[in-house]
C-alpha positions, 0 to 999 in steps of 0.5 A, spaced: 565 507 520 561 512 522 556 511 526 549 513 527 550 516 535 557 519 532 552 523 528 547 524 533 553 526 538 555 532 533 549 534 532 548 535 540 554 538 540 552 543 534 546 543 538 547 545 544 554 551 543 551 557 540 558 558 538 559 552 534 552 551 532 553 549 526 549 554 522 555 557 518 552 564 513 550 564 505 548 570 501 542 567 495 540 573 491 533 572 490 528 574 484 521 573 487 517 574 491 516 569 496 516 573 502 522 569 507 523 574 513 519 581 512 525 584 515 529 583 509 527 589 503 534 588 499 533 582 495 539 578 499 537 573 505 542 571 510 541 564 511 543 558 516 546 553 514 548 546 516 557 546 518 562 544 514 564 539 520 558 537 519 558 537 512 564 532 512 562 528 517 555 526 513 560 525 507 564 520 510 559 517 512 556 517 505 562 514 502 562 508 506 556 506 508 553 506 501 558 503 498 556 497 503 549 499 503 548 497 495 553 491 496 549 488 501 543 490 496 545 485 491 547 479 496 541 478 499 537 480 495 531 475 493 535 471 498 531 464 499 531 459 505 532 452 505 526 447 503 524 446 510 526 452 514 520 454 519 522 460 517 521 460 509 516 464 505 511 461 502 510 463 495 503 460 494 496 460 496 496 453 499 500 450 506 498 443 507 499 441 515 499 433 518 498 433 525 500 426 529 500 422 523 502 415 523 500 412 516 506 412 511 502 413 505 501 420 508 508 422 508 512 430 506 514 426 499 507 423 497 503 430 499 508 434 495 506 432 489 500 435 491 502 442 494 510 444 495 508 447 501 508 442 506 509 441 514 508 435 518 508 437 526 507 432 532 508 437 537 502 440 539 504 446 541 508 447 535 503 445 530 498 450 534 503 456 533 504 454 526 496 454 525 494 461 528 501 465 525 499 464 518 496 470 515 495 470 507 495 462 506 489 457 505 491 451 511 488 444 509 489 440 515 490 433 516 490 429 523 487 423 525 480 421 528 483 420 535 486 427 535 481 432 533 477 434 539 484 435 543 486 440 536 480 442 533 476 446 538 482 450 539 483 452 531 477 450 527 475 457 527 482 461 525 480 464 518 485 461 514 484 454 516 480 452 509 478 445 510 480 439 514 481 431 512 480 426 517 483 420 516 481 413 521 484 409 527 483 404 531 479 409 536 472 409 537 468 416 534 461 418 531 463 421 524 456 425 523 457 428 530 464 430 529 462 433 522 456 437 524 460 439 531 466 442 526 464 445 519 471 445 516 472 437 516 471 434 509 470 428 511 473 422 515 477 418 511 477 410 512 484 410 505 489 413 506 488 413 498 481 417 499 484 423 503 489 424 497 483 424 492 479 429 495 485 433 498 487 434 490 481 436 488 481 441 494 488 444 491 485 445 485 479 449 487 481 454 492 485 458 487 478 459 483 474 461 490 480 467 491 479 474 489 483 481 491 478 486 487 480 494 488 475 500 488 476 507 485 472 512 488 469 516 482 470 522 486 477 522 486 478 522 479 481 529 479 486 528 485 493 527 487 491 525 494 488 518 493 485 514 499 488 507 499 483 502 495 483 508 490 491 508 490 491 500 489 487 500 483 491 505 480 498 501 481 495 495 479 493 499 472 500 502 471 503 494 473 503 492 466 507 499 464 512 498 470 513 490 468 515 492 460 520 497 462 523 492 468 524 487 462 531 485 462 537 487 457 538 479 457 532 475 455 537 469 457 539 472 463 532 473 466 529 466 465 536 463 468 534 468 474 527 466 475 529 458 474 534 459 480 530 462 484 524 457 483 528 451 484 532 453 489 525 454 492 522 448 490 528 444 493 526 437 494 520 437 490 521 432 484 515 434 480 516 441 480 523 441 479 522 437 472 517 443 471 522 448 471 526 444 467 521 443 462 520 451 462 527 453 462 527 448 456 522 451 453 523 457 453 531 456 451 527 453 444 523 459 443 530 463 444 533 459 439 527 457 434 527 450 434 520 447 436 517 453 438 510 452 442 504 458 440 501 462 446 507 458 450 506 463 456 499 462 456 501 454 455 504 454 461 499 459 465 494 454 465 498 449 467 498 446 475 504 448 476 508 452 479 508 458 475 501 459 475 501 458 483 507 463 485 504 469 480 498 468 482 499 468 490 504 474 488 498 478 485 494 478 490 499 480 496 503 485 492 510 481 493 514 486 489 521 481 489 516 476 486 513 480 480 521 482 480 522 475 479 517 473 474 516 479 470 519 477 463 515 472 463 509 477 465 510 481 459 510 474 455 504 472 457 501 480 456 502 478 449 500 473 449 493 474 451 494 481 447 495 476 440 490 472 441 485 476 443 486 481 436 485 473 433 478 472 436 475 479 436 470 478 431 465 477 435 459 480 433 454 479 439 456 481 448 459 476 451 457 473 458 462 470 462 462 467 469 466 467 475 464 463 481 467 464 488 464 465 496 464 473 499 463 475 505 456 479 506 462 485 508 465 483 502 457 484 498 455 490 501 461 493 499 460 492 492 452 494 493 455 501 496 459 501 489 455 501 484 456 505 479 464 505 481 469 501 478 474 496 481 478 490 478 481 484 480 488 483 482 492 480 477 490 476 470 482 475 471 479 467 469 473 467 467 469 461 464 463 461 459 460 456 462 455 458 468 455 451 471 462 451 471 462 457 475 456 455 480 461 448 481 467 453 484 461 457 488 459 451 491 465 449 494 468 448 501 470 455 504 474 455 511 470 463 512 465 464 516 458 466 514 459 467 506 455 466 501 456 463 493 457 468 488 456 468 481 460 474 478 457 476 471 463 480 467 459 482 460 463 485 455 458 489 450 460 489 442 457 496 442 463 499 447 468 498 442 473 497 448 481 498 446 484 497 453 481 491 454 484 484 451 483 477 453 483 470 450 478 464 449 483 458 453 477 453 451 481 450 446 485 444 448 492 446 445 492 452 449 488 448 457 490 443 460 483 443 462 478 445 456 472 443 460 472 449 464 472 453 458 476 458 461 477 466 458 483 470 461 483 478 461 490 482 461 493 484 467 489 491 470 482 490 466 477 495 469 469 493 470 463 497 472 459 495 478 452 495 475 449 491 479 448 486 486 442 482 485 439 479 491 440 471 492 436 467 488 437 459 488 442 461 494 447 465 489 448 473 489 449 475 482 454 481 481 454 484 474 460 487 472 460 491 465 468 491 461 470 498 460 475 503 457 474 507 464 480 505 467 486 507 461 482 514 462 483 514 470 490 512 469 491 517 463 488 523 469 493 521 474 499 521 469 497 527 467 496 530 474 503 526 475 506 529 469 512 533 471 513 527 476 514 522 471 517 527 466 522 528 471 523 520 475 520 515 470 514 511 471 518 507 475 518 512 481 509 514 480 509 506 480 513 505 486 509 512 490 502 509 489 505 503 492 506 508 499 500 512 497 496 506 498 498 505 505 503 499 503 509 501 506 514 495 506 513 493 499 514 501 497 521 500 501 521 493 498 520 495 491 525 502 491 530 498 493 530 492 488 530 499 482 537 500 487 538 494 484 536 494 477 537 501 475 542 506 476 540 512 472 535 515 477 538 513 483 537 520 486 530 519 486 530 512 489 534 514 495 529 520 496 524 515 496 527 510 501 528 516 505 520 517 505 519 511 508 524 511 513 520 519 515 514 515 515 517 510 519 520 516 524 526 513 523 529 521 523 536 520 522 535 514 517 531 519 513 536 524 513 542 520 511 538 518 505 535 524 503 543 527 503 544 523 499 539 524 494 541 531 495 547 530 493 547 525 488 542 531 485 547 537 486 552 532 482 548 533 476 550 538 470 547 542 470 545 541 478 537 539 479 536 545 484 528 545 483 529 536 487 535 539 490 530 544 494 525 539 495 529 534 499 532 540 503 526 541 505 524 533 507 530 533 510 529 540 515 522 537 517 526 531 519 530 535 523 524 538 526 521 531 528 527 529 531 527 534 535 532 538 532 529 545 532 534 549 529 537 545 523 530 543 522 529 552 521 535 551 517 534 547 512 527 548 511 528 556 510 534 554 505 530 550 501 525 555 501 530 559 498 532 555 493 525 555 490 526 562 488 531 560 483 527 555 480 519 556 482 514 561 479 512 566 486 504 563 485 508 555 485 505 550 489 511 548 494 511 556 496 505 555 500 508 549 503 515 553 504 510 558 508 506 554 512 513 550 515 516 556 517 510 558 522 511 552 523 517 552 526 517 559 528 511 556 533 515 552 535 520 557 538 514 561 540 514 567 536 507 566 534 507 573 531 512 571 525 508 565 525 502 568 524 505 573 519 507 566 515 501 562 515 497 567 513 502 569 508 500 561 505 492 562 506 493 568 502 496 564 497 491 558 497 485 562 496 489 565 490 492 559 486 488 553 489 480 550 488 476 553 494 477 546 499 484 544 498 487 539 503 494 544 504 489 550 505 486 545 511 493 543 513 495 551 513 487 553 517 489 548 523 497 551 524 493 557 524 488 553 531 494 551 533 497 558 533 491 561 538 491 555 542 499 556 543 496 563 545 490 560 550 484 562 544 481 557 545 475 559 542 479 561 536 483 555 536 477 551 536 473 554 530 480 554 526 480 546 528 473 545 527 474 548 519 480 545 518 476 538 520 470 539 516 475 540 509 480 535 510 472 530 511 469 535 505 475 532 500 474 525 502 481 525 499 485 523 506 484 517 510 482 518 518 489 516 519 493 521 514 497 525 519 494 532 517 488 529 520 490 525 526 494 532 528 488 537 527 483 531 532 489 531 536 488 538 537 481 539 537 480 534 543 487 538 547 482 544 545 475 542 548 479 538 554 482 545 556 475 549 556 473 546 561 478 550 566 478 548 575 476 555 576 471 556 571 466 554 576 459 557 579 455 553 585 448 555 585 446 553 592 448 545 592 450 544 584 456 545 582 456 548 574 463 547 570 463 552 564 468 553 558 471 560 555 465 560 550 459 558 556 463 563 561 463 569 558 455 568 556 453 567 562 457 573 565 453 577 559 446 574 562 449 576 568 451 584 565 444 584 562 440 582 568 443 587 572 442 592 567 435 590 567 435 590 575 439 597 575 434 600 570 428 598 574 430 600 580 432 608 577 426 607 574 421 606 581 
């Protein structure tokens, strides 16, 4: 097998002999307009093109390593650990941890009954690593009276730690003093018998408190480039869409899945593998209609079990492989809430419902400054009817510093006439396992508006949210903007991108690669997406060999898919250019460009971004002359085809500070920066981090370093001035005029 220094080796070869430099002859006829080198007047542009040794060598490469690839996908994919394993993920919100105790009725058998995800520690130094390196659990801890000044000073104050149980042994202690000195401690327990009550009741209520909620911002409604709050709040909207086109072939072969994956996770815990098998057995009745369960899904969902726990934890977090798992049961449960809901929709006053849960002040103001705006929360929202339910799970223990209880209200008004929004009454008792709560469930992905933020009264903040059809019609927007895309990939491609957009890069890769998996019709697509993140991660030649890949696969097809094709030539000559690889790089990217014309408009959009990357890489072999001829080229076009303030004019104003600056502008190279910054903050489309702007702060701040010059120096008796370009040459005028002004009066006397 080839490896990747076998290909770095022959592109150094490539590289370095200008004999064999790799970079063969072609002749493209062209039939528009794009101006590729100003030269050539006939029609036929000469291009480089990667060797046919090259060639083979990638196509050897192609040839096994893919094969290997995907088979070693489907091997490990949603591979689980062993039941205790140090290492093992866990896949609910929980995590019980019990340090140096001796009572046997507090044993690993006896906790998991109340949480699967237990760990006993009776090291000190293990069970302090264990603690401080959770990061998306809630830790209810269990150690005894005599141990907790050692443990808790060094711990009570890691976030995650939500509540600790104490429980007595023969050593002295003041239960008052240690409770006011640390905050988190439940209380001190004399039975063994107590502790587990309480810590039941507290598995119970923490699930209730959490909230994931995701903001769109108003003004990006009409964009392609989404920051990261906006692009989770359009995944989450296009999740129930993606989940119903995974749903499997085999109804019978998805919940085999799941139920394998579950009891091997919950391996050792007796209740809840008598769970799974109820839910296996359960759904094989419905299969086989034989005692078949109405709303079985919403049934099971409201059951204190596992699916309820795992779902929801893989809402919050995102967890691709999980959702993946459980989506036939997602779908069903979809349904479900959709039927009933069509049921009970008579209704003929607005309806107030109440969620309680504890906020950060951050959090509070965040939704003070988005009044007006919509947000959702992650997953399928409960609610209760009941206020006095809701004040129970505000007031309830919290492990976060300085949050305050909070009643949200959501109110869904009769004379909306919402069509997008679905949920369904669970108050009564064949559809709860806990009708006392009252609760109501909305569907995955409904949308509220922030109508207000009310100051504390009676020591709650109350947040009014209003149900609303908004975000069907934002996501309708995106797609329409994401038209050609989805026309061209699928749904499944724009679902996976907004993952990326929304800065969630590993559960991008996560998510593309289990479509490696499920499908096979639009691999081209997927491995040009899996070769994006490896760009991103500038993991070059990676990228590249995924990019070829796509290519091909997109060469293949009959007829060939020129206008991908062309695209991901040009991904794959921007990686060559990362790389530092400067001529295949032009290469590739001047063949791309060539491609767009047998398949673009002249006035297209990728024709900008072919002219601007070609001065691009002109100015990387210090030809600022064609550069300049290049990116004033793509400007010409932006302010042709684009709105007046476009994040790719920005980028093609700031190539143009960095041609100037290359040729020592700087006063030039400093107002092309300067304009290129104030559009990219003007749009308010692109993150401080996105690259385009990380770059053009880069360059700005070599600008200004590099105007305040050693020689640009004047000692005015014992001061010492330092001046730049601009300042200089001011003041060498101030100098002209004076002695203008000197010489006149002089003649004058």
């Amino acid at each position: 097998m080839i490896s990747e220094a076998d290909i770095l080796r022959v592109i150094d070869d490539l590289e370095n002999n200008d004999d064999e430099s790799g970079l063969g002859t072609t002749t493209v006829a062209t039939s528009n307009s794009l101006p590729l080198d100003k030269d050539h007047t006939d029609g036929n542009t000469k291009l480089p093109e990667v060797s046919e040794e090259y060639q083979k060598l990638l196509h050897r490469l192609h040839k096994t390593d893919w094969k290997n690839y995907e088979r070693m996908k489907r091997r490990t994919a949603f591979k689980l650990s062993g039941p205790y394993s140090k290492n093992k993920l866990n896949k609910e919100d929980i995590l019980i941890i019990s340090f140096n105790i001796n009572d046997p009725e507090l044993n690993q058998e006896t906790l998991q009954k109340i949480n699967n995800q237990v760990t006993i520690h009776l090291n000190k130094k293990t069970c302090l690593e264990h603690v401080k390196s959770i990061v998306n659990e809630k830790i209810l801890f269990i150690i005894s009276v005599s141990s907790v000044k050692e443990i808790l000073s060094l711990i009570h104050d890691e976030e995650t730690l939500h509540s600790v149980f104490v429980i007595t042994d023969n050593s002295e202690h003041n239960s008052n003093l240690l409770k006011l000195r640390f905050s988190k401690i439940v209380d001190i327990f004399a039975q063994s018998s107590e502790l587990l009550k309480s810590l039941q009741t507290n598995v119970q209520l923490i699930p209730k408190q959490l909230a994931t909620f995701n903001v769109f911002n108003s003004k990006q409604s009409n964009s392609m480039n989404l920051n990261k709050d906006s692009a989770i709040f359009l995944w989450f909207q296009l999740l129930k869409d993606a989940i119903l086109k995974l749903r499997p072939q085999s109804l019978e072969d998805a919940i085999n899945d799941m139920v394998q994956k579950c009891q091997e996770y919950y391996q050792g815990n007796r209740i809840e593998q008598e769970n799974i098998q109820k839910f296996k057995q359960d759904y094989e009745n419905q299969q086989n209609h034989s005692n078949k369960v109405p709303n079985l899904a919403i049934r099971w969902y409201t059951k204190a079990s596992f699916v309820n726990k795992m779902i929801n934890k893989a809402m919050r977090t995102e967890d691709i492989n999980q959702l993946y798992t459980f989506r036939f049961y997602i779908a069903d449960l979809c349904a479900n809430i959709s039927r009933l809901h069509e049921e009970q929709k008579n209704y003929k006053f607005n309806i107030e419902l109440y969620r309680g849960l504890r906020l950060s002040i951050d959090e509070i103001n965040k939704l003070k400054e988005n009044v007006g705006n919509t947000i959702s929360l992650n997953g399928f929202l409960s609610a209760s009817k009941s206020l006095k339910v809701a004040r129970r799970f505000a007031h309830g223990p919290s492990s976060r510093k300085n949050t305050e209880p909070v009643i949200m209200i959501f109110s869904v008004r009769t004379k909306d006439k919402l069509k997008s929004i679905k949920f369904a009454d669970l108050s009564d008792e064949n559809l709860s396992d806990y009708p006392e709560e009252e609760e109501v469930l909305f569907d995955l992905g409904s949308v509220f508006r922030v109508e207000n933020v009310l100051d504390p009264y009676n020591g709650e903040h109350a947040i009014i949210m209003v149900a609303t059809d908004i975000g069907t019609q934002l996501v309708d927007q995106h797609l329409k903007l994401s038209e050609q895309s989805i026309k061209e990939d699928g749904i499944n491609i724009v679902f996976g991108s907004l993952l990326f957009k929304s800065g969630q890069h590993d559960k991008a890769l996560q998510y593309f690669e289990t479509l490696l998996i499920s499908e096979k019709e639009n691999d081209a697509a997927v491995y040009a997406k899996i070769g994006a993140y490896y760009s991103w991660k500038n993991e070059c030649t990676k990228a590249i060999s995924f990019f070829q890949r796509s290519f091909d696969l997109y060469m293949d097809e009959r007829p060939p898919n020129v206008a991908k094709a062309s695209l991901i030539m040009h991904e794959i000559g921007n990686n060559y250019i990362i790389a530092d690889m400067h001529s295949l790089g032009f290469a590739c990217i001047k063949r791309a460009a060539e491609m767009y014309k047998s398949v673009f408009p002249a006035d297209h959009f990728q024709n900008i971004i072919a002219l601007k990357d070609i001065g691009i890489c002109y100015i990387l072999e210090k030809n600022y002359d064609e550069a300049k001829y290049y990116i004033e080229k793509a400007l010409e076009m932006c302010n042709r085809i684009l709105p007046t303030d476009h994040d790719e004019t920005a980028a093609c104003i700031g190539s143009m500070g960095s041609i100037y600056h290359k040729q020592n502008e700087l006063d030039m190279a400093l107002d092309y920066y300067m304009k290129a910054l104030k559009m990219f903050r003007k749009l308010q489309t692109l993150p401080e981090d996105h690259p385009h702007v990380v770059a053009t702060l880069h360059y700005l701040q070599e600008a200004k370093e590099a105007l305040v010059l050693p020689g640009a120096r004047i000692i005015i008796g014992d001061t010492e001035i330092r001046l730049g370009h601009s300042q200089l040459l001011q003041f060498v005028q101030s100098l002209n005029k004076s002695t203008e002004a000197t010489d006149q009066g002089e003649s004058g006397n």
